[in-house]
C-alpha positions in Angstrom: -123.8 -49.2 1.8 -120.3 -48.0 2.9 -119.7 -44.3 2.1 -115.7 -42.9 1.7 -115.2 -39.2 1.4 -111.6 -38.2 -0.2 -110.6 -34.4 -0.1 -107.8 -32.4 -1.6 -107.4 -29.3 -0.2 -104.8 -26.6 -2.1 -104.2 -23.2 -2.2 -106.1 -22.9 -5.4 -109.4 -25.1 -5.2 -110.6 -27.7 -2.8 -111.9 -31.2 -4.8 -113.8 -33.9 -2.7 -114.8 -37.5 -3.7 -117.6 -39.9 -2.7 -117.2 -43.2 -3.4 -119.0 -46.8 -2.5 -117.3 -49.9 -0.9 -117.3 -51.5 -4.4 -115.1 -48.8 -6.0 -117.4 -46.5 -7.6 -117.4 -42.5 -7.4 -120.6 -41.1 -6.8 -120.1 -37.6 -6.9 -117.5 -35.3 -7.4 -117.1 -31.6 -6.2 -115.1 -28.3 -5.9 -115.0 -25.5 -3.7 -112.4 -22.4 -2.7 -108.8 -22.7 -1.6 -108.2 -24.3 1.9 -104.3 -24.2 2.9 -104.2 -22.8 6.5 -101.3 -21.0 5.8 -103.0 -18.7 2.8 -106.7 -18.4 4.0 -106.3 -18.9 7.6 -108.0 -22.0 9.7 -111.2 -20.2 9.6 -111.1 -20.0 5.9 -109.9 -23.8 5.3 -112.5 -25.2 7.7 -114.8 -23.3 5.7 -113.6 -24.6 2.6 -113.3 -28.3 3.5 -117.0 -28.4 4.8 -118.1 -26.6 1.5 -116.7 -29.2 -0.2 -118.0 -32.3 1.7 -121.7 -31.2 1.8 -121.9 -30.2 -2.1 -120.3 -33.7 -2.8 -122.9 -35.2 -0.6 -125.5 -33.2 -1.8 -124.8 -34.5 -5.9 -124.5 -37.8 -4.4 -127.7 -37.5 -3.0 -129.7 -35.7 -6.0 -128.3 -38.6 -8.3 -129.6 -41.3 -6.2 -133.0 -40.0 -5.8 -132.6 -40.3 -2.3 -133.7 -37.3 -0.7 -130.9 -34.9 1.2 -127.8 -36.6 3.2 -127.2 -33.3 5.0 -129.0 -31.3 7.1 -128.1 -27.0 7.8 -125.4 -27.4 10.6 -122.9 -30.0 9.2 -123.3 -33.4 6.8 -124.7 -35.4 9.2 -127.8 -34.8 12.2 -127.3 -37.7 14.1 -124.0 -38.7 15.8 -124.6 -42.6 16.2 -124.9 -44.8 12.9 -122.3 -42.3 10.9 -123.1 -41.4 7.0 -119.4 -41.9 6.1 -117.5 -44.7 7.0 -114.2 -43.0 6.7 -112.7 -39.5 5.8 -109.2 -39.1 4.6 -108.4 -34.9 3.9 -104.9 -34.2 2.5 -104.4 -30.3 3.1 -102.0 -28.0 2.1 -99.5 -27.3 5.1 -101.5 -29.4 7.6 -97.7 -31.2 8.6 -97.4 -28.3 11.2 -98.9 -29.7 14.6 -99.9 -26.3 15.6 -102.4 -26.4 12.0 -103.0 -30.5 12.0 -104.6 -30.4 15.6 -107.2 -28.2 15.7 -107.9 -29.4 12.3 -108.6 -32.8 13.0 -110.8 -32.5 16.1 -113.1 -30.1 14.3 -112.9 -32.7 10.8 -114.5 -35.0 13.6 -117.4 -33.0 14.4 -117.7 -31.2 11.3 -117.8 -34.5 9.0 -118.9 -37.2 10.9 -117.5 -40.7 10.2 -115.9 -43.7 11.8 -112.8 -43.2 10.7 -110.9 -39.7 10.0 -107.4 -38.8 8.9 -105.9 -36.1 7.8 -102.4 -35.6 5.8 -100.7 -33.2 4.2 -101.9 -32.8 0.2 -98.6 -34.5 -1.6 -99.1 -37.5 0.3 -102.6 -38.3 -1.4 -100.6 -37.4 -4.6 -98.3 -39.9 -3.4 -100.9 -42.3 -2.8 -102.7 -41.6 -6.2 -99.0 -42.1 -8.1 -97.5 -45.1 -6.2 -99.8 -46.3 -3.7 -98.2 -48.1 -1.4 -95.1 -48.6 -3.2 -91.7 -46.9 -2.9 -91.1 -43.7 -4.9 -91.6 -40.2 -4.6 -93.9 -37.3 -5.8 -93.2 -33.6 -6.7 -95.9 -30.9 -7.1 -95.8 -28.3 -8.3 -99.1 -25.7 -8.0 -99.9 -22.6 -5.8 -97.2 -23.8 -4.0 -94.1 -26.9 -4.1 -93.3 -29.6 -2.3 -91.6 -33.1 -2.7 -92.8 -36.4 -0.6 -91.1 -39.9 -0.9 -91.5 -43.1 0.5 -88.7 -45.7 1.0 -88.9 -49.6 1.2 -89.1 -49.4 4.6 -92.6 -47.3 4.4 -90.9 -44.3 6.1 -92.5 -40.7 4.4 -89.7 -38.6 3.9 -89.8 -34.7 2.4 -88.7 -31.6 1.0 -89.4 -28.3 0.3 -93.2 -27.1 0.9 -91.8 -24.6 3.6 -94.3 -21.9 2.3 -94.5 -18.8 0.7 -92.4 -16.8 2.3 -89.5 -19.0 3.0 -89.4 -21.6 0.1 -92.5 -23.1 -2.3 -89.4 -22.7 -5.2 -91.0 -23.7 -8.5 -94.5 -23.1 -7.7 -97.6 -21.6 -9.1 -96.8 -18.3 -6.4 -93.1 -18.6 -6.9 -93.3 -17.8 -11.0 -95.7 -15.0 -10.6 -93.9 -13.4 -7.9 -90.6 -13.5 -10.4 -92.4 -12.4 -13.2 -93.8 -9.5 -11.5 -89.8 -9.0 -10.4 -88.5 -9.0 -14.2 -91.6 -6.7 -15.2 -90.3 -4.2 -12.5 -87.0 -4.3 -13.6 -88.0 -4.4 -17.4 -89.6 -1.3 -16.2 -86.8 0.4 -14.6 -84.1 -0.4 -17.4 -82.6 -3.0 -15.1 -83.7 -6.3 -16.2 -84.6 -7.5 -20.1 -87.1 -6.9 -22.3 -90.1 -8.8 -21.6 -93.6 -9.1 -22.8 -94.5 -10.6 -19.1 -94.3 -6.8 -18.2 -97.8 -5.8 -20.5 -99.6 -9.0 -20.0 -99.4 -8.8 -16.2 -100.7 -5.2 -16.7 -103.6 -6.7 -18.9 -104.5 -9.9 -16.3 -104.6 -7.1 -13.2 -106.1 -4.3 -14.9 -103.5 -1.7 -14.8 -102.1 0.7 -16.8 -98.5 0.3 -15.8 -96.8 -2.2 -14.9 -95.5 0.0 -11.1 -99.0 0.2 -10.6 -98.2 -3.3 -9.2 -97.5 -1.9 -5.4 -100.7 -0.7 -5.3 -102.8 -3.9 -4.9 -103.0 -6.3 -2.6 -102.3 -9.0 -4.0 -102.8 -12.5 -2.1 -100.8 -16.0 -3.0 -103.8 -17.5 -5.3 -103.5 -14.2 -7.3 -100.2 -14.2 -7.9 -100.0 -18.0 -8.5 -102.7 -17.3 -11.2 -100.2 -15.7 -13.0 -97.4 -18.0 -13.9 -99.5 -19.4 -17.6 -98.6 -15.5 -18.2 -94.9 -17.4 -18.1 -95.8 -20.4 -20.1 -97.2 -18.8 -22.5 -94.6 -16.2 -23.2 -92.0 -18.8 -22.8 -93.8 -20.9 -25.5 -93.4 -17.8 -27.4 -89.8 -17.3 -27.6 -89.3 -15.0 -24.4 -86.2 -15.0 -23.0 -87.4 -13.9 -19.5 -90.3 -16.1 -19.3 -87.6 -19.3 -20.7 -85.4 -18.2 -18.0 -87.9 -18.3 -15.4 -89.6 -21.6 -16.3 -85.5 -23.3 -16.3 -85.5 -21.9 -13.4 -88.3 -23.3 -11.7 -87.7 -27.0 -13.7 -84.4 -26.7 -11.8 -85.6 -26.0 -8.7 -88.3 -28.8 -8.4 -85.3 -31.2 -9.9 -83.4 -30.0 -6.8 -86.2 -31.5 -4.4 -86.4 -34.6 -6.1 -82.6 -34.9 -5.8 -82.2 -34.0 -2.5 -84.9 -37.1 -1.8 -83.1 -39.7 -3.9 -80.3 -39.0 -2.2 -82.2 -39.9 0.8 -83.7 -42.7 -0.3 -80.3 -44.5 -1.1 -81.4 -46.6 -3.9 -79.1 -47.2 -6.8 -82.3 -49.3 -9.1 -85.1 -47.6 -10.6 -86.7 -44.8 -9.1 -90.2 -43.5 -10.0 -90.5 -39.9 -10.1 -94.0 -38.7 -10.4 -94.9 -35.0 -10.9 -98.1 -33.3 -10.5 -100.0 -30.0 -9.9 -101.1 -27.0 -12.3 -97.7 -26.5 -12.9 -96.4 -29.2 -14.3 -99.8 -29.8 -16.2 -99.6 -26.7 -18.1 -96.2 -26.8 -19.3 -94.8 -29.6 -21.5 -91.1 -27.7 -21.3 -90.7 -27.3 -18.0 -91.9 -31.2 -17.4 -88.9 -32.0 -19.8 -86.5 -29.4 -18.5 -87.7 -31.1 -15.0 -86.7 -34.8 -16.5 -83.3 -33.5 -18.1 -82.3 -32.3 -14.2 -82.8 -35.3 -12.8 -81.3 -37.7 -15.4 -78.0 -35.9 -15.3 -77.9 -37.5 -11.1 -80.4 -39.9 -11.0 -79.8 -41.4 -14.8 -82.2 -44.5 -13.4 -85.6 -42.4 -12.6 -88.4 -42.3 -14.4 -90.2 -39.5 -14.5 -93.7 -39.2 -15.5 -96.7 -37.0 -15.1 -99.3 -38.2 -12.7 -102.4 -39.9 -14.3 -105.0 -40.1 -11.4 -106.2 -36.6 -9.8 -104.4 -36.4 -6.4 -107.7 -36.6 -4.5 -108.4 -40.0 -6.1 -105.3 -40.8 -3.8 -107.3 -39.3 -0.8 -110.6 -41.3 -1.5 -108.2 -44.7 -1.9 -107.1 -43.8 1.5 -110.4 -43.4 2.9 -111.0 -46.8 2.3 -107.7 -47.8 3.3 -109.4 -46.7 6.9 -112.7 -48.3 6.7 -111.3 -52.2 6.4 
């Protein structure tokens, strides 16, 4: 029996796949966060491999089978591979420099006939339109936009990182939340309850307290439901900051349909934490795009992006 191992690999939780040659999933599982640019190559290696031997482990308890991995890696023997194919979409893997070394060690880490490895939004692209034409935006830790065009070219946008771009993420609506807390804390900004309820999630007793810890991206990206919920709740910080967010991603999506030159329908499909947590921002999202691309339609993804990343792992093994 054919084996296909799909991975999805963000800055917030790794989630692998096993599935058969007749469609089925076998197992699922999660591990930690694995884009290279947030925990390092070291960190997303570790993450990735986690991930492929606990899938492969609950695939192999459920069968009755006995183990399918042994204490170095997933497989012992080199010849006669477990897996028939691996596809891995990672967050920031489009920088040769990251996607090299990553790929050689996915081949001796994972063994299979078949390996590939893309950046994350193109399983979510895969997962939304499969092969079609259309384009994806997520929206989680971080924010990018992916497309593809009748012609089957993969066009982009955003997903520059943290430091540079990611506008509308996860990281981008906690780092602006901790911004209007400082400034509701200085007399600059407004009023805003964001300012006690980052205080409560971190554990401090003011909110200036702030510049004290070290923060890293997944901790400040696990503060933007802070925003949802207070936004929700009337506050006009947290509304401002979600608008802004919803207007940012709408930008991406724009900047792509330009791009992709069609004047017909366009599906628009958005996914990640996001865009799953907040019903408002989705339709702020919607309301951006309509007012330049009247003909898209926008919808929330279904499928889990790395069902997208297990279809493509088949893709590899006909």
């Amino acid at each position: 029996m054919a084996l296909f191992l799909g991975i999805d690999g963000g800055g917030s939780s790794t989630q692998a796949l096993l599935g058969d040659e007749a469609g089925r999933i076998l197992a699922r599982a999660v591990a930690g966060p694995s884009n290279p640019t947030k925990v390092g190559i070291e960190g997303t290696k570790k993450e990735l491999l986690r991930a492929a031997r606990r899938v492969l482990r609950k695939a192999s308890t459920a069968a009755g089978r006995g183990k399918l991995t042994n204490s170095h890696g997933v497989r012992a023997r080199r010849r006669d591979p477990l897996l028939e194919a691996v596809c891995a979409g990672v967050a920031g893997v489009d920088r040769p420099a990251l996607s090299r070394p990553l790929v050689a060690w996915l081949r001796r880490a994972i063994p299979a006939r078949h390996h590939l490895l893309v950046v994350d939004a193109a399983i979510g692209l895969h997962a939304a339109l499969g092969t079609g034409t259309g384009m994806v935006v997520e929206s989680g830790t971080g924010s990018i936009a992916y497309a593809r065009d009748r012609r089957g070219r993969i066009l982009r946008a955003g997903g520059w990182g943290s430091m540079f771009d990611d506008q509308g993420s996860g990281y981008d609506l906690g780092r602006k939340a901790i911004m209007a807390a400082l400034r509701d804390f200085d007399g600059r900004g407004k009023r805003t309850v964001l300012s006690s309820r980052i205080c409560r999630a971190l554990g401090i007793s003011a909110i200036n307290k702030i510049v004290m810890k070290a923060l890293n991206p997944q901790q400040v990206a696990a503060l933007f439901p802070l925003v949802v919920e207070a936004a929700r709740e009337g506050d006009r910080v947290a509304r401002r900051l979600s608008a802004d967010a919803a207007f940012e991603l709408a930008e991406m999506a724009l900047a792509l349909g330009r791009r992709l030159g069609r004047r017909g329908i366009v599906p628009v499909v958005c996914f990640g934490g996001v865009f799953r947590s907040s019903p408002a921002l989705r339709r702020s999202f919607a309301r951006f795009v309509h007012q330049h691309m009247p003909l898209a339609r926008v919808r929330l993804l279904q499928r889990e992006p790395v069902e997208g990343a297990l279809a493509m792992a088949r893709e590899l093994g006909r």
